[in-house]
N, C-alpha and C positions, 0 to 999 in steps of 0.2 A: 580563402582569406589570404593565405602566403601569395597567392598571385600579387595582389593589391598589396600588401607589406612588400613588396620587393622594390617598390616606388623609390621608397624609401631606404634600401637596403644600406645597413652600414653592419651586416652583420661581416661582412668582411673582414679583417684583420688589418689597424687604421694606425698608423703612426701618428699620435695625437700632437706632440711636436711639431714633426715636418710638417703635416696638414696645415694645422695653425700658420705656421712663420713662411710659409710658401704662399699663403692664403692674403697674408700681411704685406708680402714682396707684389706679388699679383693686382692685389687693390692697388699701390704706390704708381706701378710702372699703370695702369690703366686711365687714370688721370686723364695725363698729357692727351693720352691719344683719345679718349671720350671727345675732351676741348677740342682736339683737332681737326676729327672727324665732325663732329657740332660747327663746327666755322666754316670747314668744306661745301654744308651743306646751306650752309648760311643763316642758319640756326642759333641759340643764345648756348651756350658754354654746359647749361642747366641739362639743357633736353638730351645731348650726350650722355652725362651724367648719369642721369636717372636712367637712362635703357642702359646702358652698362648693367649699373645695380640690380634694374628687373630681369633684363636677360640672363644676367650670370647669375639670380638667385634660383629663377625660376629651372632653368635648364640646369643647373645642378644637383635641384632635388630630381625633377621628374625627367632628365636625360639619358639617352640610351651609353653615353660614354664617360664613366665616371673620371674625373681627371681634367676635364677638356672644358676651358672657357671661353664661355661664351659675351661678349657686350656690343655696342655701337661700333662699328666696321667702317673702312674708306669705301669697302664694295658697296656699302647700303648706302654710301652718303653719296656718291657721283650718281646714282639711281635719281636719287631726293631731290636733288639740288635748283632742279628748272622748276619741280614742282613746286618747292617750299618760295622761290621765286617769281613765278607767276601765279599762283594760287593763294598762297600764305601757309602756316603751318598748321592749319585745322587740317587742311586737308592733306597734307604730309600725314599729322595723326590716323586719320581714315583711312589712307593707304597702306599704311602699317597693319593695320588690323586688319583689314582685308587680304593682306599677304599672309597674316598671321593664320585665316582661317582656308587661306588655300593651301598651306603647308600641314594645317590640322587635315587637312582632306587626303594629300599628297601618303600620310604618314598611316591614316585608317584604310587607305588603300592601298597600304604595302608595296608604294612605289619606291621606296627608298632599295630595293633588291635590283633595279637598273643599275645601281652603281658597279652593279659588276664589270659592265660594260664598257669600263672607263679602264683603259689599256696601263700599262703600266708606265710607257713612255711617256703618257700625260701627264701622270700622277708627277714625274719626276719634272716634267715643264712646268708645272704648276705651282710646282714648291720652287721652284730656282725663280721664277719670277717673282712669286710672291716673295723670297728671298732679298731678291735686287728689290724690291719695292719698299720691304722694310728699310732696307738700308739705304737708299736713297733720300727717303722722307725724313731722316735723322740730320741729312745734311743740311736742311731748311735749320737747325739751328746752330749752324756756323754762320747764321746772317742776322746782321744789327737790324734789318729791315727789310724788305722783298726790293732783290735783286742789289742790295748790298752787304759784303762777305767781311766779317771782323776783319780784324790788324793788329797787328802791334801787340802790347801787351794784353787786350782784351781776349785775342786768339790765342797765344801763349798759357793764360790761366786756363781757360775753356780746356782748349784741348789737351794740357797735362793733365786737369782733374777728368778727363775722357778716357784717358791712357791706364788713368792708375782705375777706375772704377774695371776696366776692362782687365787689369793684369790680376785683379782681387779675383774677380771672376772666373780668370783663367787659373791663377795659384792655388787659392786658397782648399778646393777640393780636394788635392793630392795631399794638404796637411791635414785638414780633419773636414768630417762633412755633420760635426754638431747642427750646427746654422747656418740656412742653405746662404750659398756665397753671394748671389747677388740682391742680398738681404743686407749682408756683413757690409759689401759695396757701396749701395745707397747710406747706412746712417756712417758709415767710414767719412763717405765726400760729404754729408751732412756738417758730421762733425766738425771736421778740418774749416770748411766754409766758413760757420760759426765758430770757432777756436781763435779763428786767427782774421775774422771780420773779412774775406774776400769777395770782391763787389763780383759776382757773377750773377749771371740770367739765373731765375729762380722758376717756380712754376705759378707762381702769384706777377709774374710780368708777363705771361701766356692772357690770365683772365682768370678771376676770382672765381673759386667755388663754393662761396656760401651759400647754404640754402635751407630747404628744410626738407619734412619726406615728400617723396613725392605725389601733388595733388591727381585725386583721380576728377577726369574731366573726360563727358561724353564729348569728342568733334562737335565742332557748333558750325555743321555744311548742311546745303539744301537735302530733303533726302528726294531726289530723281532721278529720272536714266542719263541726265548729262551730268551727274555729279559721279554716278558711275562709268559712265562713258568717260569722264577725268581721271579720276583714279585708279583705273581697273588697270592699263596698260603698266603703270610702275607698281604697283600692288602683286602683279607678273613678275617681272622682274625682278622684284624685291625678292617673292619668294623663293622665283628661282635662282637667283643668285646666291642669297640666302643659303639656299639648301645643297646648291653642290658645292659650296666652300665649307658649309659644315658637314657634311659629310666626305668629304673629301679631306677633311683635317680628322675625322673621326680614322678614316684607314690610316693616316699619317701617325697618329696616338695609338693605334693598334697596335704599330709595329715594333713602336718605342717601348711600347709597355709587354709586347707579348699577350697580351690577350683579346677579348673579342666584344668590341660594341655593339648595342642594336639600333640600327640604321633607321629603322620604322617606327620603334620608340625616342631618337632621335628628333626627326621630322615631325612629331606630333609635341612632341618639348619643343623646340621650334618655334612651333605655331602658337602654342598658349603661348610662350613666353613674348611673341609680336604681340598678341593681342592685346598684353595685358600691358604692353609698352605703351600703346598706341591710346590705352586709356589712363594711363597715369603719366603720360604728357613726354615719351621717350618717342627719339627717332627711330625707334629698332633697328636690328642688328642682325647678328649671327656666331655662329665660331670663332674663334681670333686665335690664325696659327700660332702666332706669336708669345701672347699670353698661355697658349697652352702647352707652349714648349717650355716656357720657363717655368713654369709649373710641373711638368713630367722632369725636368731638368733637376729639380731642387728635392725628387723624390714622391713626389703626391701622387696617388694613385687612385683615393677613395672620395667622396663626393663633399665631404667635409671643407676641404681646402676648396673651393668654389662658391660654398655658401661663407665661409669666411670672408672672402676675399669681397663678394656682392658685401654682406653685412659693413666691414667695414669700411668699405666707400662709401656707403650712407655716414656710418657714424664721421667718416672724413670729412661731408657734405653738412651735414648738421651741428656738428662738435668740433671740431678739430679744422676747420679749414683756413684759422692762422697760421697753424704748426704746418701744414702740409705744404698752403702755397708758400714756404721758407725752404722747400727742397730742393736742391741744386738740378735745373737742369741736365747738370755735365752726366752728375751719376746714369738719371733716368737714356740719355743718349747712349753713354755706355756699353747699359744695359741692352735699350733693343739694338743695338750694333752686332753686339755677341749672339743674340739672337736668330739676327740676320745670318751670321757666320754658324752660327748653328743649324738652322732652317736649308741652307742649301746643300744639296745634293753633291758633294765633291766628288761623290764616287761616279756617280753619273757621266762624270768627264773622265774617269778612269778608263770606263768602258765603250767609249768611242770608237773606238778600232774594232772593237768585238761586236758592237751592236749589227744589225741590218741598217744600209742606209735607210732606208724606211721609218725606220726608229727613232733614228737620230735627225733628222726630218720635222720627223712629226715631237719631238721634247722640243728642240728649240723655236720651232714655231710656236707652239703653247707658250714658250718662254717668252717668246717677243710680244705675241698677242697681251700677254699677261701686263707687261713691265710697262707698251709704249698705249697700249688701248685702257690699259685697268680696268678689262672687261672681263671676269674673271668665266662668268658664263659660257662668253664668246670663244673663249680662247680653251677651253674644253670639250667647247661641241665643235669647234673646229678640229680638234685633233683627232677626237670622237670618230668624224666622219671621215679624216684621210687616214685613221688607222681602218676602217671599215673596208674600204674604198681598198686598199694594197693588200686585204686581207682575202677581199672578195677578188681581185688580179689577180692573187698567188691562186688562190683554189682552184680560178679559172684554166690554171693553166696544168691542175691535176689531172686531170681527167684521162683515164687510161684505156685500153682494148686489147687483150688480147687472143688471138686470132687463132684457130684451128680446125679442119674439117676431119671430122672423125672416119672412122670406117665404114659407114652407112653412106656417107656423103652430105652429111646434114653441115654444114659453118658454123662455127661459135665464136662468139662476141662475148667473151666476160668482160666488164664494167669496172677501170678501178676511180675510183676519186668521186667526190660528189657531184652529183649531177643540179645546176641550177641554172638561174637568169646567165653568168658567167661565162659557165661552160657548156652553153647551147651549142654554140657555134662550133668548136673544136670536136664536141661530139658530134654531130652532122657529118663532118667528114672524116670519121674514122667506117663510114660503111662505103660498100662497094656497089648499089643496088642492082645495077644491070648485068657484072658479071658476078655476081653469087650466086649460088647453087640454090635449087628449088625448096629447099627448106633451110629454114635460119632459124637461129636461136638467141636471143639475146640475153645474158645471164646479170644478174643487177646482185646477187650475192656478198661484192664486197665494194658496190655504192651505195649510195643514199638518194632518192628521189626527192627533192628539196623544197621546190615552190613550181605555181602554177605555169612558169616557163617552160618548167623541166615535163612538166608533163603533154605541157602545147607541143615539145619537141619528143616524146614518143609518140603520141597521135598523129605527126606528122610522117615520120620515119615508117608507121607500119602503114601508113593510107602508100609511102610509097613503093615499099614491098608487095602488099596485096593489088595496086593496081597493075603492074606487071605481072600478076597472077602468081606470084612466091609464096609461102607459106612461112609464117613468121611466128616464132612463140617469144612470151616476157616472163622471166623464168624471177623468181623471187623477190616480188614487188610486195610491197604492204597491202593489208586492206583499202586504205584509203587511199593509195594509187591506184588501185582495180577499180576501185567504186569512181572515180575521176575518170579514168579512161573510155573513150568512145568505142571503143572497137573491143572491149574487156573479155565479153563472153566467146571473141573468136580465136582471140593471140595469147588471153595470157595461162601459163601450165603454174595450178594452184598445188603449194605443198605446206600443207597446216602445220607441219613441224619445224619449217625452215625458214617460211615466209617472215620477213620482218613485221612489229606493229607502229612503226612511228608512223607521225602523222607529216601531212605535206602542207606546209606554209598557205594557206589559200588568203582572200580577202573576202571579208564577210559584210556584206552591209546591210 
């Protein structure tokens, strides 16, 4: 039974304050960027809305990283966009929810433990793009209109009420941390706005949030293979986009907070929370670095402040959506600015000189992929693989031998570095076959037999010892290298106490 309570766990120890007013700050700044992401996508204002509310309700009870918000994403909405476009948004619905139940699959299959494989230099290109990404998308509201940029006095009010929402946020911490500051911020430029009648851009000249709860609605698509054949390719995407920017934000909140998400219960919160998007009429979504910094920022740590935060954008959406669209853009800009200034990685840049080029390489590629593709997938598995790639060159070039012929006259070859695909070659020619002495030894003691290269290249090695008639042993190979090896029963000298048990890479089909 405690398994299944822990769903739900708030037995933690819960700041019911900060929770709340973090939760309050969260809802405010998720707005804008729900509408935003909803427009992106070419979408009505609403259907942001609502997967906001579903995802950050759902993912906050049954998520593996308490703290960490979840709603409508730019990553989801550049996926959506051709489709809600060519299709219509029924079928945006159904792709949702098909992402939603490959991410339920992702999650009962404990794929979510690949993330380990995501270097650290990525992690760090990843947030500095998504960094410049926040901050860039903020400048879109220094424009009276696409592609023209305020003046005059219009820029001057804008941007001082920017400056002061930003200095509240920067000050007010160091004086007291009663209420979290960029809470104090937004009803501060609230205030001010209305006090003193200042015509600024509000969040009701964005696009109205009226509404009600949200309706649940099966997709109304053909059901057949070319309705799958449509949707199934960004239902992919979705997922997987989806899932390594949240969980990629789950290791980001780990480290802020010090302690430890589950990645697999992540991915299957996830998935319900698409589904459930995809039938109550949201674009779905995912993690939102940004919201979830400002939320770890203002102290939140337990899962309360995210069902808050869901809760009250409904009630903003049903109740409250005069008082809201009356909120000063300036503030909400501000806010994700500081954000942005928070989210990126400055130490990153500290450590350039100390990095391997390699490193530093592969973070600013991530970084650029990130910022100029807004492919967040892309610019992961790219890094993914050229950190792979310099990892798998450096080993290659491990590979050691050193060389002795004992007092019997027998040659030794002990093995250092691992042996694979890589370092085929440079092993080859560390042997002498023609002028070595009639028996040889090859000792593997302190390498590793790796994948089925490595063992093509011992099979090879002793065919060309034995055909010059040499006698050849392979001195502390695993089982499952002997059992691979052609020639096992004649080369290799078996010792049960020393022999390693790893296994060798092979391909199974």
């Amino acid at each position: 039974m405690k398994k299944y309570l822990n769903l739900f766990d708030f037995s933690q120890e819960v700041n019911y304050r900060t929770e709340v007013l973090s939760g309050l700050t969260v809802a405010l700044a998720l707005v804008p960027e729900a509408i935003a992401f909803a427009l992106i996508a070419g979408l009505s204002p609403l259907t942001g809305l609502y997967a906001a509310f579903v995802m950050g309700l759902v993912t906050s009870i049954l998520g593996g990283r308490p703290g960490m918000i979840s709603g409508a994403t730019g990553a989801v909405a550049v996926v959506i966009v051709s489709l809600a476009a060519d299709y219509g948004v029924e079928y945006v619905f159904a792709a949702v929810v098909l992402a939603g139940i490959l991410q339920l699959a992702a999650g009962f299959l404990r794929l979510g433990k690949f993330m380990r494989l995501v270097p650290h230099p990525v992690i760090f290109g990843f947030v500095n793009g998504l960094a410049i990404i926040i901050f860039m998308s903020q400048l879109d509201q220094f424009k009276v209109q696409e592609g023209i940029w305020m003046s005059g006095n219009t820029l001057f009010i804008f941007l001082s009420l920017v400056l002061l929402t930003m200095l509240v946020i920067w000050g007010l911490p160091k004086l007291s941390k009663v209420v979290p500051a960029s809470l104090m911020a937004i009803l501060l430029i609230f205030g001010i706005v209305v006090v003193f009648d200042i015509d600024t851009r509000t969040i009701g000249d964005i696009a109205s949030i009226q509404g009600g709860f949200p309706p649940f609605h099966i997709p109304e698509i053909p059901l057949s293979i070319e309705t799958l054949r449509i949707i199934f390719p960004y239902a992919a995407i979705v997922a997987g986009v989806g899932l390594i920017e949240s969980l990629l934000t789950l290791n980001i909140v780990d480290e802020i907070t010090e302690t430890r998400g589950r990645s697999n219960k992540e991915a299957v919160a996830q998935g319900a929370a698409n589904i459930l998007s995809g039938f109550f009429s949201g674009m779905g979504g995912c993690a939102m670095i940004g919201q979830s910094l400002i939320n770890t920022s203002n102290g939140a740590r337990a899962r309360l402040s995210g069902i808050v935060a869901a809760v009250m954008l409904l009630v903003f959406i049903m109740f409250g959506a005069d008082l809201i669209e009356k909120v000063p853009m300036a503030a909400l800009t501000g806010l994700m600015i500081m954000v942005a200034l928070g989210t990126f990685e400055w130490a990153s840049l500290r450590t350039f000189r100390r990095m391997p080029k390699s490193d530093v390489l592969v973070m600013v590629l991530v970084t650029l992929v990130t910022v100029f593709l807004h492919n967040l997938a892309l610019a992961v598995l790219v890094g993914v693989i050229i950190s792979a790639l310099v990892f798998a060159w450096d080993n290659a070039k491990r590979i050691r031998a050193r060389k002795h012929i004992d007092e019997n006259g027998v040659k030794h070859y002990e093995i250092y570095g691992p042996l694979f695909f890589g370092s085929v070659a440079l092993f080859n020619e560390k042997f002498d076959v023609l002028n070595d002495p009639d028996e040889v030894i090859i000792d593997f003691k302190e390498s590793r037999v790796v994948d089925m290269s490595a063992i093509e290249a011992l099979n090879k090695i002793t065919e060309r010892y034995l055909k010059v008639g040499k006698r050849v042993h392979l001195r502390h190979l695993s089982r499952d290298c002997r059992r691979l090896l052609s020639n096992a029963d004649k080369i290799i000298d078996v010792n049960v106490l020393e022999d390693p048990t790893y296994k060798v890479l092979v391909d199974k089909f």
